[in-house]
PDB file of N, CA, C and O in Angstrom:
ATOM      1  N   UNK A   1     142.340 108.667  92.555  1.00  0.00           N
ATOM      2  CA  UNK A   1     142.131 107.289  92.954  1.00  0.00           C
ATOM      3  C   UNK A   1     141.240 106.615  91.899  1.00  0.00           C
ATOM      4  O   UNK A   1     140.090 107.051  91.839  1.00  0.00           O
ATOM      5  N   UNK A   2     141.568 105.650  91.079  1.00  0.00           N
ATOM      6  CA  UNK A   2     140.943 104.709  90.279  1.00  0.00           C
ATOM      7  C   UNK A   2     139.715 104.476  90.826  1.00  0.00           C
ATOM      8  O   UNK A   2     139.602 104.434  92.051  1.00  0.00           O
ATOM      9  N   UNK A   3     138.574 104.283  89.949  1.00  0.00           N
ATOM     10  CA  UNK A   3     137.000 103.375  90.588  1.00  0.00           C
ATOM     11  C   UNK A   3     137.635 101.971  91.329  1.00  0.00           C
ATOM     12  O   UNK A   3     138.731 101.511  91.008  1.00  0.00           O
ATOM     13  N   UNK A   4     136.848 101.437  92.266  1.00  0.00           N
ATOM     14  CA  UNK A   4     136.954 100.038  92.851  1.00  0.00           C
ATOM     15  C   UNK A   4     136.487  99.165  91.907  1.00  0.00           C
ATOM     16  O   UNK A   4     135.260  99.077  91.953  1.00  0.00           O
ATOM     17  N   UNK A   5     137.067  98.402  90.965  1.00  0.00           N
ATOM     18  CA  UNK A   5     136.779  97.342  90.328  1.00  0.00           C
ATOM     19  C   UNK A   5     134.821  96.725  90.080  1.00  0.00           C
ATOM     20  O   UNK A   5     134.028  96.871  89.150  1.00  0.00           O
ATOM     21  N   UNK A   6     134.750  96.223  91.073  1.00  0.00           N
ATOM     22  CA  UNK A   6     133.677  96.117  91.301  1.00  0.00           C
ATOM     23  C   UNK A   6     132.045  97.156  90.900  1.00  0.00           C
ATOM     24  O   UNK A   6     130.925  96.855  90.488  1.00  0.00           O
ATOM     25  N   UNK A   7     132.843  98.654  91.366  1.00  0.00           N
ATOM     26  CA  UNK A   7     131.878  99.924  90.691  1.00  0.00           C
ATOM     27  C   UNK A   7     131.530 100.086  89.308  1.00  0.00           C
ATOM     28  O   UNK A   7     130.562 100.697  88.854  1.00  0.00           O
ATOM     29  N   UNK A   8     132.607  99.349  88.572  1.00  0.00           N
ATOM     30  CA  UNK A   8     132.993  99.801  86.928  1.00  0.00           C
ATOM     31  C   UNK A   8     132.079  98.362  86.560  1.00  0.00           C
ATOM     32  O   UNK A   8     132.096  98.030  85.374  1.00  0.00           O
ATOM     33  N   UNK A   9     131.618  97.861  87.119  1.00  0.00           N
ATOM     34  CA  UNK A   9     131.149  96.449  87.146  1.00  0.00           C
ATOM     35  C   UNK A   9     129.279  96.688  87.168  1.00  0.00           C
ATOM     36  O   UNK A   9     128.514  96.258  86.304  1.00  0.00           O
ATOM     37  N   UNK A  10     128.962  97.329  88.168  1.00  0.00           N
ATOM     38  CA  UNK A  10     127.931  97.701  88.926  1.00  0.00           C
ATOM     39  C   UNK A  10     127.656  98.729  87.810  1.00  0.00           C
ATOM     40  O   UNK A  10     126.590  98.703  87.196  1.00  0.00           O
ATOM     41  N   UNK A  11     128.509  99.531  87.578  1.00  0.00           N
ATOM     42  CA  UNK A  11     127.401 101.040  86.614  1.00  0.00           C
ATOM     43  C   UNK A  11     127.193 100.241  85.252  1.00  0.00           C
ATOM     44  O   UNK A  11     126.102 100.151  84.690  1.00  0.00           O
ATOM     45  N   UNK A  12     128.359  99.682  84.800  1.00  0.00           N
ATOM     46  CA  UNK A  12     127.648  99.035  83.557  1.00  0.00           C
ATOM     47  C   UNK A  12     126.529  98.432  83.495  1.00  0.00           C
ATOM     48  O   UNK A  12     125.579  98.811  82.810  1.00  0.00           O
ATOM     49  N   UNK A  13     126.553  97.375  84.256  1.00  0.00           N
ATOM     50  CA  UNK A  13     124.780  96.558  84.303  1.00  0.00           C
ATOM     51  C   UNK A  13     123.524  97.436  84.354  1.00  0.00           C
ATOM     52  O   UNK A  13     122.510  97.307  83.668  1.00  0.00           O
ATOM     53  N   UNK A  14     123.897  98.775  85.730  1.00  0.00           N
ATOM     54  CA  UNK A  14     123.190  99.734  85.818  1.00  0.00           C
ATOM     55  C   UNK A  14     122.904 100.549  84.144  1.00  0.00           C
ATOM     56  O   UNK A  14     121.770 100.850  83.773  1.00  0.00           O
ATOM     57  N   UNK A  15     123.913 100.752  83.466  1.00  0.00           N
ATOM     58  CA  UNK A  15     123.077 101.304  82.026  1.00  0.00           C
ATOM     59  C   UNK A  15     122.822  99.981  81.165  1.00  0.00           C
ATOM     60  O   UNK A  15     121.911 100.166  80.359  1.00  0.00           O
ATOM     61  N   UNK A  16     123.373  98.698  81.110  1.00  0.00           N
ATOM     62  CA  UNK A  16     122.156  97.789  80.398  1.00  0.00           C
ATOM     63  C   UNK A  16     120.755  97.897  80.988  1.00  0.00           C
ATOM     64  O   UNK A  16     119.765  97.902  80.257  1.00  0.00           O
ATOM     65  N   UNK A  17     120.660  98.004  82.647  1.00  0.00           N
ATOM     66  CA  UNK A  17     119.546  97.648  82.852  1.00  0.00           C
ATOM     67  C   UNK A  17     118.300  98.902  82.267  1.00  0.00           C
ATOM     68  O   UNK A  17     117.168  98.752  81.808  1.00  0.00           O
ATOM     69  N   UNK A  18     119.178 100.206  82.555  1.00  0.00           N
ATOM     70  CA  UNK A  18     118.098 101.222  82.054  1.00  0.00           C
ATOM     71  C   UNK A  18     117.950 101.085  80.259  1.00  0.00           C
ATOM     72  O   UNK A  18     117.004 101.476  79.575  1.00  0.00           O
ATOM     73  N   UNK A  19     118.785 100.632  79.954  1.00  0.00           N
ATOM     74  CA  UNK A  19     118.178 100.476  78.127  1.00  0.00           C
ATOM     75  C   UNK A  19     117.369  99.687  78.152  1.00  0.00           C
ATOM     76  O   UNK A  19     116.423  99.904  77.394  1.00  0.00           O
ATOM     77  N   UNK A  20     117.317  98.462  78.963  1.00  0.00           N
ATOM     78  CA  UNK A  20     116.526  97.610  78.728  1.00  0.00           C
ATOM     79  C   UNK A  20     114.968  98.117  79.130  1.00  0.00           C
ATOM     80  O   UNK A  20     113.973  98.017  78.412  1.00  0.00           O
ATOM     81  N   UNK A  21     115.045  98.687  80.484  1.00  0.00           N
ATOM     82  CA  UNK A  21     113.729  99.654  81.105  1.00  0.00           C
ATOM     83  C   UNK A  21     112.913 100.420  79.935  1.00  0.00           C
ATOM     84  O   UNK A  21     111.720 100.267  79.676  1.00  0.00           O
ATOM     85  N   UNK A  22     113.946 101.385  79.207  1.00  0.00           N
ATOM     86  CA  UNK A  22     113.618 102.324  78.131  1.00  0.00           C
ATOM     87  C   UNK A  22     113.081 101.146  77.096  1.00  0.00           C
ATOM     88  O   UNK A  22     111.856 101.209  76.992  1.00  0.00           O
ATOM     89  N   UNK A  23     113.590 100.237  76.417  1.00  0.00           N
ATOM     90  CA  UNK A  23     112.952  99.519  75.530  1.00  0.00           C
ATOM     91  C   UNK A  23     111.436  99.130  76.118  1.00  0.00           C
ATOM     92  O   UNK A  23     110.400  99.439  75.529  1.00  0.00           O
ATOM     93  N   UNK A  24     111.465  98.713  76.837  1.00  0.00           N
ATOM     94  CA  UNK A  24     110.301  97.982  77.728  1.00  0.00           C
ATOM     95  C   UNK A  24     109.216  99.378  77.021  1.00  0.00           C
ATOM     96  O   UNK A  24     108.539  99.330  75.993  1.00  0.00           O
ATOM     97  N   UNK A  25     109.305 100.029  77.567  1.00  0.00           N
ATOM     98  CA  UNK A  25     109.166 101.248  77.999  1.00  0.00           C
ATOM     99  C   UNK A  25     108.264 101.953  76.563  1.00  0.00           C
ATOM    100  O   UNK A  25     107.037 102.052  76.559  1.00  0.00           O
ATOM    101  N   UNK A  26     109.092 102.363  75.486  1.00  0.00           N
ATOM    102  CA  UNK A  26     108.736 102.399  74.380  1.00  0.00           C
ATOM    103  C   UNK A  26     108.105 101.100  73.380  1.00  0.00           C
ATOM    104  O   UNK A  26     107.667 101.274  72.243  1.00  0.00           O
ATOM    105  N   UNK A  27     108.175  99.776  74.097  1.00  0.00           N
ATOM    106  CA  UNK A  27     107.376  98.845  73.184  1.00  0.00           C
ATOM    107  C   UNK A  27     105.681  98.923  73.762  1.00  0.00           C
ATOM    108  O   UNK A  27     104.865  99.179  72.876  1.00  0.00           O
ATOM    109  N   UNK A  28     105.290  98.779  74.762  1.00  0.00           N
ATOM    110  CA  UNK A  28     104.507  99.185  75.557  1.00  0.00           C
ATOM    111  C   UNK A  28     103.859 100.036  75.049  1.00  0.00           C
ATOM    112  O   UNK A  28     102.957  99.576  74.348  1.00  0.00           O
ATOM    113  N   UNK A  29     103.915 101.161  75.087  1.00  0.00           N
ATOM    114  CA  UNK A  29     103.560 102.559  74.261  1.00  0.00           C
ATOM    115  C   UNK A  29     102.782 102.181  73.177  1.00  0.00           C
ATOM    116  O   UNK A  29     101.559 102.091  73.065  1.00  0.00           O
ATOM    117  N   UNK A  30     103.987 101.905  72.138  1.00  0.00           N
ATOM    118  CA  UNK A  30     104.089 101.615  70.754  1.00  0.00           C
ATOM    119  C   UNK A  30     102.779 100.415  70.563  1.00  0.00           C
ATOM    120  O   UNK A  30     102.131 100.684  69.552  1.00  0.00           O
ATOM    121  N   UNK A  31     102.422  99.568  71.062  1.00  0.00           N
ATOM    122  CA  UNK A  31     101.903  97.922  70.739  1.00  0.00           C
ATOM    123  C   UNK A  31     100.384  98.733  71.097  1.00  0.00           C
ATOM    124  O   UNK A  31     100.146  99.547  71.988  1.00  0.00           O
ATOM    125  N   UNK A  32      99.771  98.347  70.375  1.00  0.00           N
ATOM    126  CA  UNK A  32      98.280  98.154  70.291  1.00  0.00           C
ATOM    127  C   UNK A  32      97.660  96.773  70.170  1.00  0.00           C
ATOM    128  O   UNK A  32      97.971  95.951  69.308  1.00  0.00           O
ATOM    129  N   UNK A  33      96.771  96.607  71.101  1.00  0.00           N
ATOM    130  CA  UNK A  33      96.261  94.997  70.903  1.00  0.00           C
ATOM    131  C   UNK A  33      95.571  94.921  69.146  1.00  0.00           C
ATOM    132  O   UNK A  33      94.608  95.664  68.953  1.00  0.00           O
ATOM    133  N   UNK A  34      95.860  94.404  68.424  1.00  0.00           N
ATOM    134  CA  UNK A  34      94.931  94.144  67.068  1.00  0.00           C
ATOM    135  C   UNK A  34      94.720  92.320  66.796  1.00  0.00           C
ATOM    136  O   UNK A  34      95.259  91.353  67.334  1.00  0.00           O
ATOM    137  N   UNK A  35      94.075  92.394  66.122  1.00  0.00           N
ATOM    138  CA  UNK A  35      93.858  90.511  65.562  1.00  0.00           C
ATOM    139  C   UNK A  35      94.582  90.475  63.703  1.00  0.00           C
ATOM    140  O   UNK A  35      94.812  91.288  62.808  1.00  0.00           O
ATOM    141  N   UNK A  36      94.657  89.529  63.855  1.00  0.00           N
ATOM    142  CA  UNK A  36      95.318  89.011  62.641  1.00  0.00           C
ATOM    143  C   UNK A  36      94.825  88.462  61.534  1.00  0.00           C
ATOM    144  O   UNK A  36      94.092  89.289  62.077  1.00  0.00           O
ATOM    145  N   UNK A  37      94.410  87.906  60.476  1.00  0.00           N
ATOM    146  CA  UNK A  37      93.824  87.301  59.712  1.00  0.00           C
ATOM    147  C   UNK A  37      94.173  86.681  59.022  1.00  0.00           C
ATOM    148  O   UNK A  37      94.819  87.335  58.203  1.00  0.00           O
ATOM    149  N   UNK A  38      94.149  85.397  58.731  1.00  0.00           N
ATOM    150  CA  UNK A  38      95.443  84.992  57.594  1.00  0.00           C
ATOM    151  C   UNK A  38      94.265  83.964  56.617  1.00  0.00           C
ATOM    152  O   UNK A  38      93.593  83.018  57.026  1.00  0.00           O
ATOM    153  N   UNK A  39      94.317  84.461  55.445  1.00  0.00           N
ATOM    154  CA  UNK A  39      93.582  83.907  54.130  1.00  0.00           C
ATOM    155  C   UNK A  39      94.426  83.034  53.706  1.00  0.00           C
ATOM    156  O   UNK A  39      95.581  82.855  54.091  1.00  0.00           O
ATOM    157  N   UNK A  40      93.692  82.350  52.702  1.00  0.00           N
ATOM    158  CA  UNK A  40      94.607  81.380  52.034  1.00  0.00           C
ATOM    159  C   UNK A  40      95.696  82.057  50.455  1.00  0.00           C
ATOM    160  O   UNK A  40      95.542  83.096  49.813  1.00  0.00           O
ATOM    161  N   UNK A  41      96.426  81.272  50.338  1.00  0.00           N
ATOM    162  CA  UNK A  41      97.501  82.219  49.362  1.00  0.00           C
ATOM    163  C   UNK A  41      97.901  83.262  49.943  1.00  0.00           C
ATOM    164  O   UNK A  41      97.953  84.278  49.250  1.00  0.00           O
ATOM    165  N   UNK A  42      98.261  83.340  51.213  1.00  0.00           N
ATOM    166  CA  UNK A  42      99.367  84.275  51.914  1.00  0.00           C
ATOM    167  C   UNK A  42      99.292  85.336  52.314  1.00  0.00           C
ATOM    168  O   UNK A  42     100.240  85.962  52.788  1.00  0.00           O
ATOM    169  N   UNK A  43      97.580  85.945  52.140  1.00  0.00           N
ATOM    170  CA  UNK A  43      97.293  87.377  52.504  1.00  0.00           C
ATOM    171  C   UNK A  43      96.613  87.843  53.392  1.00  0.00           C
ATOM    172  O   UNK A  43      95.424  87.580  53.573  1.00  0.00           O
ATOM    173  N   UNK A  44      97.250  88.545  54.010  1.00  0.00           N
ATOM    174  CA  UNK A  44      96.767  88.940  55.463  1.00  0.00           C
ATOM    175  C   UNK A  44      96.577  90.221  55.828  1.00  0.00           C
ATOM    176  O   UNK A  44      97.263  91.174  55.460  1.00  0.00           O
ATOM    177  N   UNK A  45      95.211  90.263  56.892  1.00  0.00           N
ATOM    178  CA  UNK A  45      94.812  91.400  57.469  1.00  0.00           C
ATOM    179  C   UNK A  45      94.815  91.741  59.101  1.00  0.00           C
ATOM    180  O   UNK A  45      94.721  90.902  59.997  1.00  0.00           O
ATOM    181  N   UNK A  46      94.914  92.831  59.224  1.00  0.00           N
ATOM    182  CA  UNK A  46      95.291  93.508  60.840  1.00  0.00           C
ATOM    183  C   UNK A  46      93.967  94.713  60.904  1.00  0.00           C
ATOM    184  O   UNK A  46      93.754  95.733  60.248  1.00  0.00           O
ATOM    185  N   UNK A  47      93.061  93.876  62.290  1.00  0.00           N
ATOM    186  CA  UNK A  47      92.051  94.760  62.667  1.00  0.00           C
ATOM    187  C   UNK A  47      92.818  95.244  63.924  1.00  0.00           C
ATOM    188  O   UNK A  47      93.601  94.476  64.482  1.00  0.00           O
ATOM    189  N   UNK A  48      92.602  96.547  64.397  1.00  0.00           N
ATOM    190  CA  UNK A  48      92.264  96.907  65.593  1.00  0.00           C
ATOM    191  C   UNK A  48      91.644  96.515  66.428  1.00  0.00           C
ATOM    192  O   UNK A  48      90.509  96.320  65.992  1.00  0.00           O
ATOM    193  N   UNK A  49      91.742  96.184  67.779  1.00  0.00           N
ATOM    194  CA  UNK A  49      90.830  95.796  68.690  1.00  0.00           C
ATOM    195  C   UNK A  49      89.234  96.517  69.179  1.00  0.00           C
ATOM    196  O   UNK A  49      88.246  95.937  69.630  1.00  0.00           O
ATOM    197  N   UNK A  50      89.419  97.818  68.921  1.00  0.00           N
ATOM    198  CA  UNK A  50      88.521  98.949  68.506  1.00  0.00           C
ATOM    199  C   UNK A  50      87.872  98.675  67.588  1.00  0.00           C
ATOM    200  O   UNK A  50      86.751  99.088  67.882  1.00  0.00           O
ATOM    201  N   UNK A  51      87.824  98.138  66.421  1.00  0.00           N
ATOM    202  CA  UNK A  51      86.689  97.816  65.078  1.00  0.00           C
ATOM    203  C   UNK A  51      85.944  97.065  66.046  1.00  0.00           C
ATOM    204  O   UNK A  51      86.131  96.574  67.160  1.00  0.00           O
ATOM    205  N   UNK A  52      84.986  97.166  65.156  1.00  0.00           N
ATOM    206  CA  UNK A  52      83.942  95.838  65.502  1.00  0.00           C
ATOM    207  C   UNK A  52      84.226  94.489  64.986  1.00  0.00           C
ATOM    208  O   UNK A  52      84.044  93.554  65.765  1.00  0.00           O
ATOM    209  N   UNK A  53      84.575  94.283  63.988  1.00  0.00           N
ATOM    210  CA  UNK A  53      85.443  92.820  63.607  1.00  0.00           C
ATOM    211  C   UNK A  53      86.361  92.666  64.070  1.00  0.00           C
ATOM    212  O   UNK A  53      86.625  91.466  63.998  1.00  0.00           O
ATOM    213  N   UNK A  54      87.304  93.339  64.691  1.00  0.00           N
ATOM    214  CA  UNK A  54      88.461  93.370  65.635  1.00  0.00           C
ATOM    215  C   UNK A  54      87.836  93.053  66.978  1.00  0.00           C
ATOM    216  O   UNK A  54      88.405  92.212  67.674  1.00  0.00           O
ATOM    217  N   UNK A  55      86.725  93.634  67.423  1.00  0.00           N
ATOM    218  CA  UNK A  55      86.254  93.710  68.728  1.00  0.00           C
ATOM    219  C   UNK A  55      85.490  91.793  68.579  1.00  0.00           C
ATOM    220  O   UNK A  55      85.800  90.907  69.376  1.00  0.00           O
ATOM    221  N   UNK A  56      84.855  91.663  67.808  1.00  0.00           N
ATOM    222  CA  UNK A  56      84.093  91.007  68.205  1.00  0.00           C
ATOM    223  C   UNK A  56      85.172  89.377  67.900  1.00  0.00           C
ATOM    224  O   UNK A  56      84.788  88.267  68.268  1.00  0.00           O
ATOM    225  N   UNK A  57      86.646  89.657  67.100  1.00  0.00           N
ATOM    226  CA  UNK A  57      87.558  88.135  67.269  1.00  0.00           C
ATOM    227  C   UNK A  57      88.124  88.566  68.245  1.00  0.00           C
ATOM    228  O   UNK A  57      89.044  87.782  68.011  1.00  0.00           O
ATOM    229  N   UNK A  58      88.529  89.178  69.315  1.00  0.00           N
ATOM    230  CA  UNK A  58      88.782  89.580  70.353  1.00  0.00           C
ATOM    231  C   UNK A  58      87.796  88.415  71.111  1.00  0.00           C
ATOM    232  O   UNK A  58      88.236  87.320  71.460  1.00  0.00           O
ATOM    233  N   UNK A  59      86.435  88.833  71.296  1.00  0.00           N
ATOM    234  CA  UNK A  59      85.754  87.479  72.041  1.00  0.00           C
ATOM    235  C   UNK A  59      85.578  86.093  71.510  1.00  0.00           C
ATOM    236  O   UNK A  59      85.490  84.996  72.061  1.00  0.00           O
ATOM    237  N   UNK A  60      85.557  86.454  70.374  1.00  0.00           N
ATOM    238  CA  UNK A  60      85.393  84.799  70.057  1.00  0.00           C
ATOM    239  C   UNK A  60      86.728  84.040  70.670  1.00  0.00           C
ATOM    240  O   UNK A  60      86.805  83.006  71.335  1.00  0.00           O
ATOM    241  N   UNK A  61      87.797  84.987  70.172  1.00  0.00           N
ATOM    242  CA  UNK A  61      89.389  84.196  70.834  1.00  0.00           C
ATOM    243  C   UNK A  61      89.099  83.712  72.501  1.00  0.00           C
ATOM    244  O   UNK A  61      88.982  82.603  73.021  1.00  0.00           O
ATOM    245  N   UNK A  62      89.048  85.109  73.042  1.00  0.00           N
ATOM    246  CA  UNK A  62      88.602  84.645  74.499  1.00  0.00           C
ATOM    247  C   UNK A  62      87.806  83.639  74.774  1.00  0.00           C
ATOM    248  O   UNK A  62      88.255  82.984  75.715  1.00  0.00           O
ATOM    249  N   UNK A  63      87.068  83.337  74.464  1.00  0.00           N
ATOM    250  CA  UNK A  63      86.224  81.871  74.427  1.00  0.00           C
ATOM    251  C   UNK A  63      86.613  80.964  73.921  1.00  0.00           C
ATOM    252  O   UNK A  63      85.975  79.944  74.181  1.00  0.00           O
ATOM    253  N   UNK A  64      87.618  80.831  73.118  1.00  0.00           N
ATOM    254  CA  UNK A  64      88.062  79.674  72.423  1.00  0.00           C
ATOM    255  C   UNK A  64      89.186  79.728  73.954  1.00  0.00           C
ATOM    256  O   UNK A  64      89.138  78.659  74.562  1.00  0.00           O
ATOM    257  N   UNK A  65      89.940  80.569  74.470  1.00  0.00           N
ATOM    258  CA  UNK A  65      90.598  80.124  75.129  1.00  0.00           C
ATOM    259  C   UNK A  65      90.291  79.571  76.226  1.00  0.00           C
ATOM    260  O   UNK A  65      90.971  78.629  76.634  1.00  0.00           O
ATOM    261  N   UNK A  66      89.110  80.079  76.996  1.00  0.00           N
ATOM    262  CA  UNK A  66      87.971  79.719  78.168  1.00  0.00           C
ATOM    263  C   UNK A  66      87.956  78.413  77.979  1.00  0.00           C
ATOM    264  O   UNK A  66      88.336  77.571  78.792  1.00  0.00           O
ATOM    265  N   UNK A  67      87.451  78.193  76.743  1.00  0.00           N
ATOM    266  CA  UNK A  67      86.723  76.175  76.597  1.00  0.00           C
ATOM    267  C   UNK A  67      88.643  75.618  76.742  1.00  0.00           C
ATOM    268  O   UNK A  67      88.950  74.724  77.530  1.00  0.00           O
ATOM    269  N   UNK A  68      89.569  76.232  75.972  1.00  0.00           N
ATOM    270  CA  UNK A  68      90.644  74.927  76.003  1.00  0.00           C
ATOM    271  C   UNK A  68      90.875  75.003  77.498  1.00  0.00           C
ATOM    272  O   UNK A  68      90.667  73.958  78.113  1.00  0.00           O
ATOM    273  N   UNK A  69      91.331  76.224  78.293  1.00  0.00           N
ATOM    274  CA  UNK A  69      90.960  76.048  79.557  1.00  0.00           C
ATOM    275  C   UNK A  69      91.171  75.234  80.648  1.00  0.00           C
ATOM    276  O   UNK A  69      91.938  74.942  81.566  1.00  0.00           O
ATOM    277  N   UNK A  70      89.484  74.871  79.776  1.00  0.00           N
ATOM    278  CA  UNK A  70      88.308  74.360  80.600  1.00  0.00           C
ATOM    279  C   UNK A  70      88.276  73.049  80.621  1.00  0.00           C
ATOM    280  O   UNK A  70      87.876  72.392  81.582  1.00  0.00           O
ATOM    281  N   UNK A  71      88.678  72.608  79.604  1.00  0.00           N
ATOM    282  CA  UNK A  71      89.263  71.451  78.827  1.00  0.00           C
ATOM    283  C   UNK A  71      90.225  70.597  79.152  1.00  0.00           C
ATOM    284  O   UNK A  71      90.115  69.381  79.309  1.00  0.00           O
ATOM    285  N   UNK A  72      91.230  71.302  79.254  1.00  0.00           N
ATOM    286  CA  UNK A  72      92.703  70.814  80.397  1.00  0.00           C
ATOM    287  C   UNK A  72      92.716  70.558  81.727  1.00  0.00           C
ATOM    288  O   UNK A  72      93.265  69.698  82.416  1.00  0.00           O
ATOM    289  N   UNK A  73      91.987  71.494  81.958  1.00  0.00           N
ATOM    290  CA  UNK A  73      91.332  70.983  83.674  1.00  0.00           C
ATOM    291  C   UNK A  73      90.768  70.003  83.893  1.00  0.00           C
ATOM    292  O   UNK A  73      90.931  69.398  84.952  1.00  0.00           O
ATOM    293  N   UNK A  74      89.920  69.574  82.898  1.00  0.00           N
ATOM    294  CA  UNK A  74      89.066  68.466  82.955  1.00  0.00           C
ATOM    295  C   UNK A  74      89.921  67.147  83.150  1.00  0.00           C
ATOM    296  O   UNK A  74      90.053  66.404  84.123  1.00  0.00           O
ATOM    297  N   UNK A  75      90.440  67.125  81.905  1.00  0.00           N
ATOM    298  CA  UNK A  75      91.459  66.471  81.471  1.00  0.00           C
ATOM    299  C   UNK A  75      92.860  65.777  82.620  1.00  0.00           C
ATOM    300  O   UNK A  75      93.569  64.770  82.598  1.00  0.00           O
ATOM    301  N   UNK A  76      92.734  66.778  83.380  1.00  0.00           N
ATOM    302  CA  UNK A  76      94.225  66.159  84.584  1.00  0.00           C
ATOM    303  C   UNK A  76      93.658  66.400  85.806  1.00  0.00           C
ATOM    304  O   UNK A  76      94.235  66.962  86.737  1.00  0.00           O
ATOM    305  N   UNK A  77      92.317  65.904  85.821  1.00  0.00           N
ATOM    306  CA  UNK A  77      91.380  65.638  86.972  1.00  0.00           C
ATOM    307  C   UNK A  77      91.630  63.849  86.936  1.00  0.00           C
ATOM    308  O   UNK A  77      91.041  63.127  87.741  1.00  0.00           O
TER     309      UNK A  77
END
């Protein structure tokens, strides 16, 4: 007896959905939070969030994001 149409329908999505799970899956893993740096004339550096210059634009960012925020709220009051 042939699959019901519909089944051959259902398992496929069922293995997109697990590749997609598995990608998820292995990017996650893989990604480490780091900061970025970008100089002038095009050259750029990648701290770890773990350094201390990594650690400490880690907060400054967070605070820059706190005040815009804080800012917008104000703003559509």
């Amino acid at each position: 007896m042939p699959p019901k149409p519909h089944r051959i329908l259902l398992d496929r999505f069922s293995g997109y959905a697990d590749e997609a799970a598995a990608y998820m899956r292995r990017r996650r893993i893989s990604r480490k939070p780091f900061a970025r740096l970008y100089y002038p004339g095009g050259r750029a550096t990648e701290l770890p969030a773990d350094s201390t210059t990594g650690a400490e634009l880690f907060v400054a960012a967070g605070a820059v994001i706190d005040l815009t925020a804080t800012t917008k709220r104000r703003g559509r009051s």
